[in-house]
C-alpha positions as CSV (number, residue, x, y, z in Angstrom):
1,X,0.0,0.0,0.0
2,X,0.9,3.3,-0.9
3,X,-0.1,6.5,0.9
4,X,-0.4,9.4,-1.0
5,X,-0.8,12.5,1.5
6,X,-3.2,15.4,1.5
7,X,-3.5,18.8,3.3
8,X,-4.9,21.7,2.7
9,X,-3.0,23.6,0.3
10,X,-1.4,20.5,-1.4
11,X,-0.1,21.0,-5.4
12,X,-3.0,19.3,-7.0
13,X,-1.0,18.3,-10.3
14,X,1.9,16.3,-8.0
15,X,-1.0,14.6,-6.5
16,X,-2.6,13.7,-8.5
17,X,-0.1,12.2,-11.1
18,X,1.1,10.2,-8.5
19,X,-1.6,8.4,-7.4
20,X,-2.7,8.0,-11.2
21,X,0.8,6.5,-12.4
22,X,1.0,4.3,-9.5
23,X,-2.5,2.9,-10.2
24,X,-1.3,2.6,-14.3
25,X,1.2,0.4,-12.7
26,X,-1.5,-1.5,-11.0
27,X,0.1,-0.4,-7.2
28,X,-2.5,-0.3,-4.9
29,X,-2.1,3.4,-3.9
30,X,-4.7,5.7,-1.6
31,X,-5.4,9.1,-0.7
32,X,-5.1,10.3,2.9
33,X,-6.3,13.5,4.6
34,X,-4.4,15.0,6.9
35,X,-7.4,17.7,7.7
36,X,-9.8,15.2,10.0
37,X,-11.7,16.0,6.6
38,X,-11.7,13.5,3.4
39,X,-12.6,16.8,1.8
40,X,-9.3,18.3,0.7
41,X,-9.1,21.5,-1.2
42,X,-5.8,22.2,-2.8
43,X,-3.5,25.4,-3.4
44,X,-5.3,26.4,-7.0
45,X,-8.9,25.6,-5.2
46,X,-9.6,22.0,-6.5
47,X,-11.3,19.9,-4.6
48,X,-10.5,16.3,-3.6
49,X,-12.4,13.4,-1.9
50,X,-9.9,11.4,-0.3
51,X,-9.5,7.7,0.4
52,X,-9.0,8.1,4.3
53,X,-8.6,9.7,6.9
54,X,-5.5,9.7,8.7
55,X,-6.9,8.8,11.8
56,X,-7.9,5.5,9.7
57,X,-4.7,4.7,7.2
58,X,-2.7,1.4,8.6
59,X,1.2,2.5,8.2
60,X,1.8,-1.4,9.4
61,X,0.2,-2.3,5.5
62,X,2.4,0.8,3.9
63,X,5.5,0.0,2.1
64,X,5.3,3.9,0.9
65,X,4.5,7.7,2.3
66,X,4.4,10.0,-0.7
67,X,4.0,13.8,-0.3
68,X,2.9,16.5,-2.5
69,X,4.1,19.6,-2.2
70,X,2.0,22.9,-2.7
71,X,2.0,26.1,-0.2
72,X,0.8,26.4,2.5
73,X,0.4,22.1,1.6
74,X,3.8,21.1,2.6
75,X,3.8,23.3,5.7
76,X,0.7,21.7,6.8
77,X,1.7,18.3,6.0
78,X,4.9,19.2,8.3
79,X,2.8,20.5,11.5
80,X,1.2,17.2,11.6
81,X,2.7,15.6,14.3
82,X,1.7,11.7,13.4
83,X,2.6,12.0,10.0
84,X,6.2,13.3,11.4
85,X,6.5,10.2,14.0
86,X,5.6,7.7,10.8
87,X,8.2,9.5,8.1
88,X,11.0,9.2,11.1
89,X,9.7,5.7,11.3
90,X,10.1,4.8,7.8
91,X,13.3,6.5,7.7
92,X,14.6,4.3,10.7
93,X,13.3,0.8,9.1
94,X,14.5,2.1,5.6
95,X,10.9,2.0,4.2
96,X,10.3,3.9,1.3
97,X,9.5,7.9,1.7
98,X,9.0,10.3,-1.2
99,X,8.4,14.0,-1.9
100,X,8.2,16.7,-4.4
101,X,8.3,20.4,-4.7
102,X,8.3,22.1,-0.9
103,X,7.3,19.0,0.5
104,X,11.1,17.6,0.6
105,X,11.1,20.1,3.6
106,X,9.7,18.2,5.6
107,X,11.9,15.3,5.2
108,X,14.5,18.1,6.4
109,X,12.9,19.1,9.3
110,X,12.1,15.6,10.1
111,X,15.9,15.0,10.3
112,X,16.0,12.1,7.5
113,X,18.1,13.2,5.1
114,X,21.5,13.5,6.9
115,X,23.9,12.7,4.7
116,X,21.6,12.0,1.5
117,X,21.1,13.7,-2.1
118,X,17.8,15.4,-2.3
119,X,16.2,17.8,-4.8
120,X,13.3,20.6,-3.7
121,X,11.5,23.4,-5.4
122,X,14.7,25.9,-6.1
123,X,15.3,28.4,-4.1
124,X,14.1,26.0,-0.9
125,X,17.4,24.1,-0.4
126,X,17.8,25.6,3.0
127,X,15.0,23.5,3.8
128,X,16.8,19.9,2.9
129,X,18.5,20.4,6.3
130,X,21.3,17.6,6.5
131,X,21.3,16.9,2.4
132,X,23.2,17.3,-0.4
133,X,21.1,19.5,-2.7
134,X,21.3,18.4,-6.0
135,X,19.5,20.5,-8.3
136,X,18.4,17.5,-10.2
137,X,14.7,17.0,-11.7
138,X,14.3,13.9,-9.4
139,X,16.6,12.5,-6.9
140,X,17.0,8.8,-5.6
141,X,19.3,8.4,-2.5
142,X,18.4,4.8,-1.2
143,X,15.0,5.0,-0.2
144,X,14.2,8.7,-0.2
145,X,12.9,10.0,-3.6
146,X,12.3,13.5,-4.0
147,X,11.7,15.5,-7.2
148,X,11.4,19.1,-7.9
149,X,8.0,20.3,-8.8
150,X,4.8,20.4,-10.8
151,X,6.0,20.5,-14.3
152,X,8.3,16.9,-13.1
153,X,5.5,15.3,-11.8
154,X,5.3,12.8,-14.3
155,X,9.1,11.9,-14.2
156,X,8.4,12.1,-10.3
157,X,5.7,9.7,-10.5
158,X,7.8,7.4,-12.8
159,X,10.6,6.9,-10.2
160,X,7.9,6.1,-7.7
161,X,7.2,3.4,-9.8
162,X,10.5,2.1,-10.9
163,X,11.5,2.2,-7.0
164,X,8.9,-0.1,-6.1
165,X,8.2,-2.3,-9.5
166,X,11.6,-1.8,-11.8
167,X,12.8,0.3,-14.9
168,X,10.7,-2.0,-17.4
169,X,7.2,-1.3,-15.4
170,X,8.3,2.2,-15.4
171,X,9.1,2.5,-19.0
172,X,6.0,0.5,-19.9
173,X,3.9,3.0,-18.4
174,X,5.4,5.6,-19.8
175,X,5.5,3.9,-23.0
176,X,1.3,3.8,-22.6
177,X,0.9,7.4,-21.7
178,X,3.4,8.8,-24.7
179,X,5.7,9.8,-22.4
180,X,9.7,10.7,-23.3
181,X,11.4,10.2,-19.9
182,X,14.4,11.8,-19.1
183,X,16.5,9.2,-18.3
């Protein structure tokens, strides 16, 4: 199981093109709301119904925490103090965490990426506290993923899959949506 998660705020495109790609891949991937609301309104106003609530998501059954980034999205997703003890959890077992655009910061301020390459929104670097910024479109260090914004979100969501599933599932997909990656 994959958790994709939302707050108020979240970037709507990186979202969503996650949680579509991984389900292209057939990964079994939910939604889950951060708010105490499945209702979940993103930073350009779109509204999303999500799977769960996090009061009701099972980390035991998730191989994967994925967030989106967005403002003020990533600095809600990093108030919530659950969501913190589970990404420092995952960190500490080496389960598989990913982020994209500001949401990387909260990886930083987690304290999980000491002495790994990530990638964030430019400009945010200072927020990949303990990292190597890299710059890069999408980063892989080990189990941490990060990418860099909305316009990578497809490439993003690509090395989701070929983290969990492998470079051919990945390529297939991409194959199926027209899709050029980068690598």
């Amino acid at each position: 199981m994959i958790y994709v998660h939302l707050a108020e705020g979240f970037e709507e495109v990186e979202a969503l093109t996650a949680v579509d790609v991984l389900r292209r891949a057939e990964l079994e991937v939910k939604t889950v709301s951060v708010t105490g609301s499945k209702r979940v309104t993103g930073t350009h106003g779109i509204p999303v119904e999500a799977d769960l609530i996090y009061d009701d998501a099972d980390y035991e059954k998730c191989e994967m925490i994925v967030l989106p980034g967005g403002l003020p999205g990533a600095t809600n997703l990093e108030e919530h103090e659950g969501l913190a003890a589970h990404i420092k959890s995952f960190a500490g077992n080496g389960k598989k965490l990913a982020a994209i655009c500001a949401a990387p910061m909260v990886f930083g301020a987690c304290g999980v990426l000491d002495g790994k390459r990530a990638t964030i929104y430019p400009g945010m670097e200072a927020y990949l506290t303990g990292a190597e910024a890299t710059g890069d479109a999408v980063t892989v260090d080990g189990s941490i993923i990060t990418g860099q914004g909305p316009a990578l979100a497809m490439e993003f969501a690509l090395a989701l899959v070929e983290n969990i599933k492998g470079k051919e599932a990945a390529d297939a997909v991409a194959e199926d949506l027209l899709y050029v990656r980068k690598k």
